[in-house]
N, C-alpha and C positions, 0 to 999 in steps of 0.2 A: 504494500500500500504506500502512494507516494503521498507528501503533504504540498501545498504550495500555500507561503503563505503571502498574504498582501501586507502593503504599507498598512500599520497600526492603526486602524480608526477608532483603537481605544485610546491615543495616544496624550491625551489632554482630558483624560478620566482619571481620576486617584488608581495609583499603580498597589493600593493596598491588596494581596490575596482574599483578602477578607469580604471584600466586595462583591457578592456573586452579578456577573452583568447577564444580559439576554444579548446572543449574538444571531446573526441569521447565515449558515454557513451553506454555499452552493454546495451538492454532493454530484461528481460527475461519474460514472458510472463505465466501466470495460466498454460497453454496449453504444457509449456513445450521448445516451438519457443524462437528462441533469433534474436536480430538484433540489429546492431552497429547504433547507430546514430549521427550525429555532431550538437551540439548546440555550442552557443557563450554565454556564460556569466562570469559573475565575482569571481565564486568559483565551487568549486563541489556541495557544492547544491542545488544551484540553477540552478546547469547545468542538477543534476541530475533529478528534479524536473519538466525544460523544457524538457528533454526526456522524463519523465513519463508520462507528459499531451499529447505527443500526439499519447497513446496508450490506450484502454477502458483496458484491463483486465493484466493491469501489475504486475505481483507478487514483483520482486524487479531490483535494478539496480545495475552495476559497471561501475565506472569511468574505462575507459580502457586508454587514454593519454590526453595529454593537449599541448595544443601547444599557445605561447604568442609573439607577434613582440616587 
């Protein structure tokens, strides 16, 4: 599984771990399919990471936004 990650658009959000934010991560797919999903975690990659698991044949992924209260 490859990762790709983009410029930080969490990057002027408090860098605390303790923050969980909502990010919206494209999952791209062997096959060629893509689809946005929203996960809740503490950075991209582990945001991106929970996007990945919940697809069997994912090629790679982009953080598409993030969003933190």
């Amino acid at each position: 599984m490859t990762y790709v990650m983009n410029s930080s658009f969490c990057s002027s959000l408090p860098t605390n771990r303790d923050i969980l934010k909502e990010y919206w991560v494209e999952v791209i797919l062997f096959d060629g399919e893509s689809e946005i999903v929203t996960v809740y975690a503490y950075n991209e990659e582990d945001a991106q990471s929970a996007a990945a698991s919940m697809f069997d044949d994912v090629d790679y992924t982009m953080v598409q936004g993030c969003f933190a209260q």
